[in-house]
C-alpha positions in Angstrom: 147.2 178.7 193.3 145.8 175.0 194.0 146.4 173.8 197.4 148.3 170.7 196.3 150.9 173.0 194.8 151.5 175.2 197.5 155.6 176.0 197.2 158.3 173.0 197.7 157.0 172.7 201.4 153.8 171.3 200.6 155.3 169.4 197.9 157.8 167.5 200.0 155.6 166.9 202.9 153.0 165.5 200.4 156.2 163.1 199.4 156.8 162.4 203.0 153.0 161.2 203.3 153.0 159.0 200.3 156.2 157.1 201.4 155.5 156.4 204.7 151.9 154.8 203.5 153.7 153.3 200.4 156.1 151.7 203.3 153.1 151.1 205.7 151.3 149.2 202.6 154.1 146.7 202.3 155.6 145.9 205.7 152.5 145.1 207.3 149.4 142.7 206.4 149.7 141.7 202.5 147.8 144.7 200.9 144.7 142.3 199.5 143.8 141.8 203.2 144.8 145.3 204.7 141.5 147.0 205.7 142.4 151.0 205.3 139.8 154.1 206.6 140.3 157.4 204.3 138.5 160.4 205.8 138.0 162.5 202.9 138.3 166.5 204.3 137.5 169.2 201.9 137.7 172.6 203.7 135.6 174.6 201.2 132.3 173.5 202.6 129.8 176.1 201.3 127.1 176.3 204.1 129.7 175.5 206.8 132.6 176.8 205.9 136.0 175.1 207.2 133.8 173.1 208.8 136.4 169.7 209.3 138.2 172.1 211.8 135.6 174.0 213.4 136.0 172.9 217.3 133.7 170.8 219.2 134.2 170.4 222.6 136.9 172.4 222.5 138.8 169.9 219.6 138.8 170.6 215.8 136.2 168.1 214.7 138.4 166.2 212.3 140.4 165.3 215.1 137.0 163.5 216.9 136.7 161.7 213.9 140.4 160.5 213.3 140.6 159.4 216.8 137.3 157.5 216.7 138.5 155.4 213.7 141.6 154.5 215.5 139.8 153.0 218.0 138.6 150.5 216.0 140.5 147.3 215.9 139.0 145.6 212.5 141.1 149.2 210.7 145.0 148.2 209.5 145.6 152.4 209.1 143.3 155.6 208.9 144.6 158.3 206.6 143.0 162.0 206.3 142.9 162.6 202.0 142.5 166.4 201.8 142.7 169.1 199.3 143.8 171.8 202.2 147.2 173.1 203.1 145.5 173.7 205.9 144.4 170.5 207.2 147.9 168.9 205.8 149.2 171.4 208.6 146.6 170.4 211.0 147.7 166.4 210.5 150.7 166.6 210.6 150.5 168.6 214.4 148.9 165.8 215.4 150.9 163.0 214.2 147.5 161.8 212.0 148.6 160.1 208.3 147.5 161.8 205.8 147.9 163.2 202.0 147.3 165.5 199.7 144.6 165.4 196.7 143.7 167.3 193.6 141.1 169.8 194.2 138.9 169.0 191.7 137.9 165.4 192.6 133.8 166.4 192.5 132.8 163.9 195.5 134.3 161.7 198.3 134.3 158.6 196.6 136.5 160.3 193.6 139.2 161.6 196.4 139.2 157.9 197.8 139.9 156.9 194.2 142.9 158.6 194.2 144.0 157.8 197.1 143.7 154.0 196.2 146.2 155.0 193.2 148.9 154.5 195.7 147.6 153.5 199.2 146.9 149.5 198.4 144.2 148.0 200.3 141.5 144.7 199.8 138.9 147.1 201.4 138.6 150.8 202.0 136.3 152.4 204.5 135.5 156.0 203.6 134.6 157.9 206.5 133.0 161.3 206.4 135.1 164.7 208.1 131.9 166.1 209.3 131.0 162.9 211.4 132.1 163.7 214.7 129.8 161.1 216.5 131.2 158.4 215.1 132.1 154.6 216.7 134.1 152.0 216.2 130.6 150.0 215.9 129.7 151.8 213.1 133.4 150.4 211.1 133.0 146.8 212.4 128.7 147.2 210.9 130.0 148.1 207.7 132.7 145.7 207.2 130.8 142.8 208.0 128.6 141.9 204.8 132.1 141.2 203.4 132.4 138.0 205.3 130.2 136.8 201.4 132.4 137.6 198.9 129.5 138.7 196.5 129.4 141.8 198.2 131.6 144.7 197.1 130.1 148.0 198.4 128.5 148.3 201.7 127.1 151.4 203.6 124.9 152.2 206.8 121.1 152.5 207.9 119.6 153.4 211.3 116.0 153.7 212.2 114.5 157.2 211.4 113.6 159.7 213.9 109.9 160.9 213.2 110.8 164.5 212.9 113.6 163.1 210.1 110.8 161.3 207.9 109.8 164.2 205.9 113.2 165.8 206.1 115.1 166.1 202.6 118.7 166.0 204.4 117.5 163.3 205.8 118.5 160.2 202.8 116.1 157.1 203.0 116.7 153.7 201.9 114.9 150.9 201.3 116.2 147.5 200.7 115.7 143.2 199.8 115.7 140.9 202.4 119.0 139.9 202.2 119.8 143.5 202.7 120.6 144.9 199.3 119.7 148.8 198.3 116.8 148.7 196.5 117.2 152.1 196.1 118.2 155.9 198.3 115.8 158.7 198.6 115.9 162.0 199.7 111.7 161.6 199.4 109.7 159.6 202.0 110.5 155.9 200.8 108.4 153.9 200.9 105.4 155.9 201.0 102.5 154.7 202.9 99.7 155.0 200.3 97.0 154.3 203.1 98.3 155.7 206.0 98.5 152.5 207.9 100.9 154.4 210.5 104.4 152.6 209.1 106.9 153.1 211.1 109.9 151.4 210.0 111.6 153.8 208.1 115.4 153.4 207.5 117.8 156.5 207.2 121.2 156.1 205.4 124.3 157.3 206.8 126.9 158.3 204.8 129.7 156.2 205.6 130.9 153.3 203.1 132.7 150.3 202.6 134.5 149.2 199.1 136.2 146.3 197.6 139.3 148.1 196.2 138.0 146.5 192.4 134.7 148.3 193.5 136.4 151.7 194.0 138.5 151.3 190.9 135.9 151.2 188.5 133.6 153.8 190.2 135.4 156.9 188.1 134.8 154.8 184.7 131.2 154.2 185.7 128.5 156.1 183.9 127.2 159.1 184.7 123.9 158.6 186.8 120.8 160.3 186.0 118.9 159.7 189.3 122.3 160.5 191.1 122.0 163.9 189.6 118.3 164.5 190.4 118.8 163.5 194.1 122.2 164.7 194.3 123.4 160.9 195.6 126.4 159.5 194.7 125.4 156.1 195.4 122.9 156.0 192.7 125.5 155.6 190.1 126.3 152.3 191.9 123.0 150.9 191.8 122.0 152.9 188.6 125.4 150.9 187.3 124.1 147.1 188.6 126.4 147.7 191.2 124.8 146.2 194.5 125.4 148.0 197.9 124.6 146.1 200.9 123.4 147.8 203.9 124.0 147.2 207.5 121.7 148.0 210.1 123.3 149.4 213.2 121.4 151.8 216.1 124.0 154.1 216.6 122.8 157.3 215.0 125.0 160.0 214.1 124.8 164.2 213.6 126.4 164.8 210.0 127.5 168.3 210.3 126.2 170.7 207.7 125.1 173.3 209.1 125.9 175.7 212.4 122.8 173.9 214.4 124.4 170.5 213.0 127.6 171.9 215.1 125.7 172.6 217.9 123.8 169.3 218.3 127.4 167.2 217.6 128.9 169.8 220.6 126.4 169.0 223.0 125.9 165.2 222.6 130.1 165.2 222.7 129.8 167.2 225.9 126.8 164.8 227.4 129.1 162.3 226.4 132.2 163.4 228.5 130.2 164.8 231.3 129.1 160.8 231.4 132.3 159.7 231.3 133.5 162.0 234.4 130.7 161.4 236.3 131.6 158.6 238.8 128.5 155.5 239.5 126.8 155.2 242.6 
């Protein structure tokens, strides 16, 4: 049986969800200027399994990345969109917003897409479950190219550790002067024919930033050959006309894919408390 129809349980709590954000939507800032985060959290991850609530630092990682979004003061509401019984569970311990979605939306983008169905917003951030470094820096980055209102879909780009160059999981990008993608790679972009010893290379993280007209016509866009080669949702954007702005920022993050990915996020959260405890001389 699909998640999402788990028994009348589910079903009413799913009902609960959608209310209260159906109530938060229209009580607070009128929804054309409310700025909403939606971490999209499949559990069926298949070379990490369950990974949004494998623990870090002794805390499920979902919950890292829920609390980090809170903390960011540009964000009207953050809301979990899953297509787990078992993360609904996890949320609602917690007291985190969030709802259910069908199983079958094929990327995070398409779950946001539903979730804008009823959830109104002027701008949605979609935020990555298996991002446990993130920081409010990395939300405030990608909202502000909107500031121009040409802009309608922004994302993120750090500089690129050496060992990450070469790395497919590692996405490049490569962009105009006035910082749109000129296009994502999983390849070495751009290549340096004459081994001049280029060092600027720019990796993408995956976190993004849509008008909510942006989001709404992403379903309805073509199918993208290059996104299907490279196995990038973003191509369809660009492959589409669609520009994507990217902010630089120098906060890098550990996307978590794999059980060394959990490792590395556990012990730069660790590093990270053990900072925090540790009183200045």
């Amino acid at each position: 049986m699909a998640p999402h129809s788990r028994g009348p349980f589910f079903g009413l709590l799913r009902l609960a969800y959608k209310i209260d954000w159906v109530l938060m939507s229209t009580d607070s800032a009128p929804s054309s200027q409310r700025v909403i985060a939606v971490i999209p959290a499949r559990l069926a991850s298949s070379r990490l399994p369950r990974k949004v609530l494998r623990e870090i630092a002794g805390e499920p990682m979902l919950a890292w990345v829920y609390r980090a979004a809170q903390q960011c003061p540009l964000l009207d509401d953050v809301l979990i969109a899953t297509d787990s019984a078992d993360v609904m569970e996890f949320a609602q311990s917690r007291g985190f917003a969030a709802m259910l979605t069908p199983v079958d939306c094929a990327s995070g983008t398409d779950r946001l897409h539903v979730v804008a169905q009823s959830v109104f917003a002027g701008i949605y951030v979609n935020i990555q479950g298996d991002e446990p470094l993130l920081r409010p820096e990395h939300i405030e980055a990608l909202l502000a190219p909107f500031s121009r209102a040409e802009v309608g879909v922004t994302t993120l780009s750090t500089p690129c550790a050496a060992v990450d160059v070469d790395n497919p999981n590692a996405v490049k990008v490569v962009t105009a002067r006035d910082g749109r993608a000129l296009y994502f790679s999983r390849a070495t972009i751009p290549h340096d024919r004459d081994r001049s010893g280029f060092a600027g290379y720019r990796k993408h993280l995956g976190l993004y930033a849509y008008r909510r007209e942006m989001l709404l016509r992403f379903p309805d866009l073509a199918a993208s050959r290059l996104e299907e080669i490279e196995k990038l949702e973003q191509l369809r954007f660009l492959e589409n006309g669609i520009d994507i702005y990217v902010s630089p920022t120098n906060f890098e993050t550990i996307g978590v894919d794999t059980e060394d990915d959990l490792r590395r996020a556990n012990e730069a959260i660790l590093r990270t408390l053990h900072a925090k405890d540790t009183p200045e001389r």
